[in-house]
Backbone bond lengths (Angstrom), bond angles and torsions (degrees), N, CA, C in turn:
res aa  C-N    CA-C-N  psi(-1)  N-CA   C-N-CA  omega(-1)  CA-C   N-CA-C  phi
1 X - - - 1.452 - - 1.530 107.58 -
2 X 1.389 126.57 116.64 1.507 140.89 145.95 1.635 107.14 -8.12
3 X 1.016 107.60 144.87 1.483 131.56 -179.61 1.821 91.92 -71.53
4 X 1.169 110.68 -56.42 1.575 123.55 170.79 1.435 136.46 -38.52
5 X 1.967 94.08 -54.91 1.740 107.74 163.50 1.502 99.84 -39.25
6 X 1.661 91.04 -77.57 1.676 106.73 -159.06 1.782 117.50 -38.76
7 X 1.582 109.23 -41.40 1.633 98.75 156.75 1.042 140.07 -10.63
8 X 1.695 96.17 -87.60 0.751 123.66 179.15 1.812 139.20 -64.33
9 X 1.468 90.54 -22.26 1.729 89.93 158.64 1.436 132.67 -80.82
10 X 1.937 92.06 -29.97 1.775 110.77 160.12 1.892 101.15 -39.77
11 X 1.037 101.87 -99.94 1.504 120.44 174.03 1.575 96.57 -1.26
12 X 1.594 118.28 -85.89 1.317 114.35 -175.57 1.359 135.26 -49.95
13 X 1.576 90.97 -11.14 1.695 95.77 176.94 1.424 96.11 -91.38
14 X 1.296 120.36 -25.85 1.016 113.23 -178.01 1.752 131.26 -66.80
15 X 1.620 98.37 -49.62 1.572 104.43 152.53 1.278 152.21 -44.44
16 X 1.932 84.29 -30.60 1.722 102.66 163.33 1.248 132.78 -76.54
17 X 1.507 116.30 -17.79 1.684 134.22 167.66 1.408 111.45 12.10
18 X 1.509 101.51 -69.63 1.564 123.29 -159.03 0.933 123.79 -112.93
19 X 1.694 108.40 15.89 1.292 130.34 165.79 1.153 114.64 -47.45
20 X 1.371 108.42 127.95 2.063 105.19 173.87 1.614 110.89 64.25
21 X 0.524 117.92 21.06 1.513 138.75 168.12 1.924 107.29 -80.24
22 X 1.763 104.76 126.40 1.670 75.43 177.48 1.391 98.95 -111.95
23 X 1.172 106.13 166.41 1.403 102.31 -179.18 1.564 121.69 -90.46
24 X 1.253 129.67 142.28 1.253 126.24 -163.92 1.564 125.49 -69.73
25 X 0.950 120.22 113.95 1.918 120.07 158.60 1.601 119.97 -4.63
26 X 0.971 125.40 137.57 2.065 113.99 160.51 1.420 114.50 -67.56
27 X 1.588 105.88 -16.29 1.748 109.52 166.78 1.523 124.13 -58.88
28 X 1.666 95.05 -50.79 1.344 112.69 162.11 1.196 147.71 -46.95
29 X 1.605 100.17 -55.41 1.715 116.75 147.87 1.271 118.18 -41.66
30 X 1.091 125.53 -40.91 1.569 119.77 179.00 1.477 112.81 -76.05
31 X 1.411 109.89 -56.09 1.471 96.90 -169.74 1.427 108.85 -56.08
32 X 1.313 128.01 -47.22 1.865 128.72 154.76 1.417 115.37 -4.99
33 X 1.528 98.08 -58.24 1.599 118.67 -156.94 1.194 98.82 -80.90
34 X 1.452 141.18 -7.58 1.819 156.15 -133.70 1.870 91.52 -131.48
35 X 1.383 92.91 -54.74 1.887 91.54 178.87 1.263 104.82 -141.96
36 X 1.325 111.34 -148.03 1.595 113.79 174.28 1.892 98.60 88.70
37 X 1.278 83.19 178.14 1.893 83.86 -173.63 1.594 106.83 -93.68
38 X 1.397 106.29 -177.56 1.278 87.53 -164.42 1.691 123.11 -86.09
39 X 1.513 120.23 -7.64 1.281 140.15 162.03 2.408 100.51 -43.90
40 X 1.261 103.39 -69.28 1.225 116.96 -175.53 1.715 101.63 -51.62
41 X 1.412 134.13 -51.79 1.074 124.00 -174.78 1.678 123.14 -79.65
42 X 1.324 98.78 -14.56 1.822 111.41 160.19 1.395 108.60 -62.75
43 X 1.864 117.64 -48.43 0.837 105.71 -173.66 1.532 128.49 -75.25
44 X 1.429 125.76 -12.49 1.224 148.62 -177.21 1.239 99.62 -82.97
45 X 1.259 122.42 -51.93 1.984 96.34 -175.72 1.144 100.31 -83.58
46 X 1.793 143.03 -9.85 1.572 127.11 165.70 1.364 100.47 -49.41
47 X 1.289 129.02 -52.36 1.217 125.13 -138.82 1.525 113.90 -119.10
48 X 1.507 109.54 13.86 1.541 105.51 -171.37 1.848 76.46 -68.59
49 X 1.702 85.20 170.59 1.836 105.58 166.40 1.678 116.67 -80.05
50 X 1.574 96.99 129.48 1.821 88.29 174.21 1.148 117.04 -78.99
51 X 1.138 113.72 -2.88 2.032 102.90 -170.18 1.438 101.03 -97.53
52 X 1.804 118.22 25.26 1.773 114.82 -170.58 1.143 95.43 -117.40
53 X 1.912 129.32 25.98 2.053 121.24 -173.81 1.289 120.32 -20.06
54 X 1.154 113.34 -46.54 1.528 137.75 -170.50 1.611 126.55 -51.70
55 X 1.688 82.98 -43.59 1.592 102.59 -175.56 1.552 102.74 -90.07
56 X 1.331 113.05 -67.39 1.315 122.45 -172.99 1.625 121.84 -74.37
57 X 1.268 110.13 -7.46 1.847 95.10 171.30 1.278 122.74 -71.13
58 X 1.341 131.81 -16.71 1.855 126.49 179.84 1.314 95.39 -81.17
59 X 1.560 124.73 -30.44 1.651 116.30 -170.18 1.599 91.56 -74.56
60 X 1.407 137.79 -33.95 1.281 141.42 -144.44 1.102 113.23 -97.48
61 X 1.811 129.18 -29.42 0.939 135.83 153.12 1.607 115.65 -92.18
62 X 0.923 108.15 14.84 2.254 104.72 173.14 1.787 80.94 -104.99
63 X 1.128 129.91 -32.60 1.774 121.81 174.34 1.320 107.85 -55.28
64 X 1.242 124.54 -60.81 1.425 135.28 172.03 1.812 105.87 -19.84
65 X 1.331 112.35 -38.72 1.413 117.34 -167.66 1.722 95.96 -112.53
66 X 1.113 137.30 23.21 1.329 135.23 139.59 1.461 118.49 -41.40
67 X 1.742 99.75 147.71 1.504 113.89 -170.20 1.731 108.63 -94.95
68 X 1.502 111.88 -8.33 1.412 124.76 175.91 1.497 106.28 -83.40
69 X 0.917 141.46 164.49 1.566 156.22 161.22 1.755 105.93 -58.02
70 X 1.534 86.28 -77.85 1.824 121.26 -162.91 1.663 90.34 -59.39
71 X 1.454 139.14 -35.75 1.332 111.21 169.31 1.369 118.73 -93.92
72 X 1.585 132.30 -2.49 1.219 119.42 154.88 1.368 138.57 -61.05
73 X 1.918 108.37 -23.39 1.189 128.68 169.75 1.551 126.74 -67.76
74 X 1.475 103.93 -40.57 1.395 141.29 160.67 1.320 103.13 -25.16
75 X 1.141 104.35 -70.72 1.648 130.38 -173.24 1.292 114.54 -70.81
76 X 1.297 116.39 -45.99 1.767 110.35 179.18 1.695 92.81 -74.15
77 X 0.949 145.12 -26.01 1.451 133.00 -160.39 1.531 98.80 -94.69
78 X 1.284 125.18 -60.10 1.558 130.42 145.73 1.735 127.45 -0.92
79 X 1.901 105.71 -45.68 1.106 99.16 -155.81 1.926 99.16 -106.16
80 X 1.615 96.91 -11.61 1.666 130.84 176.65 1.800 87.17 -66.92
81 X 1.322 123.38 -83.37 1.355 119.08 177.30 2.053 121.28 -27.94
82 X 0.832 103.36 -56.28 1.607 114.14 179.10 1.730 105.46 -58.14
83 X 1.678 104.26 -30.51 1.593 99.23 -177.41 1.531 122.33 41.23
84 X 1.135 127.73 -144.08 1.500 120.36 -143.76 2.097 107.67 -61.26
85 X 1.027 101.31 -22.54 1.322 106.62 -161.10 1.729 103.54 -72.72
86 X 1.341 106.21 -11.17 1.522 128.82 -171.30 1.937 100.24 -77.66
87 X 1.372 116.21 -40.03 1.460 126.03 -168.15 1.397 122.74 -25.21
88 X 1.434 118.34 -14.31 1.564 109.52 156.67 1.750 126.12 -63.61
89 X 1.893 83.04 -25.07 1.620 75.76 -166.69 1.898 108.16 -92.91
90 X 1.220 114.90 37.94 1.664 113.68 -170.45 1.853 91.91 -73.00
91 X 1.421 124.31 -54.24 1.319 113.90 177.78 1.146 128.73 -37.14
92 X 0.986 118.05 -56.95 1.435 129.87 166.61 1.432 109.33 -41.14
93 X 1.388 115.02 -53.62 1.497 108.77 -166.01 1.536 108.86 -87.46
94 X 1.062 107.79 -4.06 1.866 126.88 170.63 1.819 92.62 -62.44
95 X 1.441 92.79 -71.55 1.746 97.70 176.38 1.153 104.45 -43.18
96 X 1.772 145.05 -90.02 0.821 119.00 174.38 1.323 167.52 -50.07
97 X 1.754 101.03 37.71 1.255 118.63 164.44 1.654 111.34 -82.01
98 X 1.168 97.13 -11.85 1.941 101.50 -174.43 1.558 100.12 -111.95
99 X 1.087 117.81 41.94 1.592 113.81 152.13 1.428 114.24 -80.62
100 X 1.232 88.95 166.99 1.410 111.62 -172.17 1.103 117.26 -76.15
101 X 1.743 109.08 -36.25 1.800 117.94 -173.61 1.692 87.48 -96.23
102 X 1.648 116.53 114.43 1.599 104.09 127.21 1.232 130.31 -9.68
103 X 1.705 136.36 -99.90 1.103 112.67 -172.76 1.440 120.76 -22.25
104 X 1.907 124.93 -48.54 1.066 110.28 -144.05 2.128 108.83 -85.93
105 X 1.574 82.23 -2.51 1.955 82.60 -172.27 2.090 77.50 -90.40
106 X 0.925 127.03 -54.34 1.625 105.78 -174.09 1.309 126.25 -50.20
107 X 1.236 118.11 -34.18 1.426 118.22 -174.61 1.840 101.36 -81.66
108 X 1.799 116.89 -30.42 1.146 94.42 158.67 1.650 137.24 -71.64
109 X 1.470 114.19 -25.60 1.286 108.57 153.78 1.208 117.29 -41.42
110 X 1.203 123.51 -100.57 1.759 132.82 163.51 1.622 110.61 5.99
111 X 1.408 101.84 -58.70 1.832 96.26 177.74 1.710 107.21 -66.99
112 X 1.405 119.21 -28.33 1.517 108.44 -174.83 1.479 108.93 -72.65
113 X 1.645 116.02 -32.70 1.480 111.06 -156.48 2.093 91.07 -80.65
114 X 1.195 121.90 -31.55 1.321 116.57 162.77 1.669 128.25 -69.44
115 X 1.058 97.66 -18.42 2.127 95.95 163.81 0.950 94.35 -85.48
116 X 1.260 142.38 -105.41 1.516 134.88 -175.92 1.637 117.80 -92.41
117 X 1.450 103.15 116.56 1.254 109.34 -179.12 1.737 87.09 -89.95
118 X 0.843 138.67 -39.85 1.904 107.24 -160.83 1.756 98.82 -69.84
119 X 1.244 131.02 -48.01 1.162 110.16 167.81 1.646 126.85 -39.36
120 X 1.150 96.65 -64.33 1.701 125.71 -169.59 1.731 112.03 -87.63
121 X 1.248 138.26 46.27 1.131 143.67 -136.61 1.901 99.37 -89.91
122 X 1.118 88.72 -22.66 1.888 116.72 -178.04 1.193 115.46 -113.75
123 X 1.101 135.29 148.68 1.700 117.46 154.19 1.793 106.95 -65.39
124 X 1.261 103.74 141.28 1.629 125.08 169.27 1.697 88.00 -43.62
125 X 1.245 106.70 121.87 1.397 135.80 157.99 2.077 114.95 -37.17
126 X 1.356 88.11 -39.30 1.535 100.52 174.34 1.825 122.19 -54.82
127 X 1.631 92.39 -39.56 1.362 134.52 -151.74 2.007 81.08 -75.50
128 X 1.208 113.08 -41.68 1.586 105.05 -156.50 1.925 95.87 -102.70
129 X 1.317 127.58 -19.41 1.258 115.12 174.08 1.543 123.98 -71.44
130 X 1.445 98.23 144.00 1.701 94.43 178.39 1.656 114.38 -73.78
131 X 1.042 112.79 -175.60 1.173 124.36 179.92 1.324 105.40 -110.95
């Protein structure tokens, strides 16, 4: 077999990965996001749906108060994407101006100045100092 064949079937195996694969529910995403390890619940608030506010903001802000880093960030960046429709969760992301991880108080700035920019026109000043 050609240096070329073999490529090219790599490649196609490669494209096929996620072949047949189904994609998960926003029900699903949550319960993920509820337990599971912590790889599975990163991946659940990447990927819950933004156009579902309704469904997913108590899972999105109870993340906010995660004991991992990488899903508190998840979540402030998560809830920054959804923008204004997110506006229950500004408390929360008020609180998370006093995290512990940088990233996670910036990306909650960042999510406030995108829910409401006339309030939040900047990120909260809090949001960009180190600790």
């Amino acid at each position: 077999m050609s240096i070329r064949t073999y490529l090219v079937l790599v490649l196609g195996a490669l494209a096929c990965a996620g072949c047949g694969t189904k994609e998960k529910s926003t029900s699903e995403l949550l319960t993920d996001l509820k337990g599971g390890d912590e790889r599975d619940r990163v991946i659940a608030v990447r990927t819950v749906p933004n156009g579902e506010p309704a469904q997913v903001l108590p899972a999105l802000i109870e993340a906010l108060k995660d004991k991992e880093n990488d899903i508190r960030l998840s979540a402030a960046i998560k809830l920054g994407v959804i923008g204004e429709p997110a506006r229950d969760a500004l408390p929360a992301l008020e609180a998370a101006l006093s995290d512990r991880d940088a990233r996670v108080r910036g990306a909650a700035g960042k999510a406030m100045s995108r829910i409401d920019p006339v309030k939040y026109p900047t990120p909260p000043k809090s949001a960009v100092k180190g600790r």
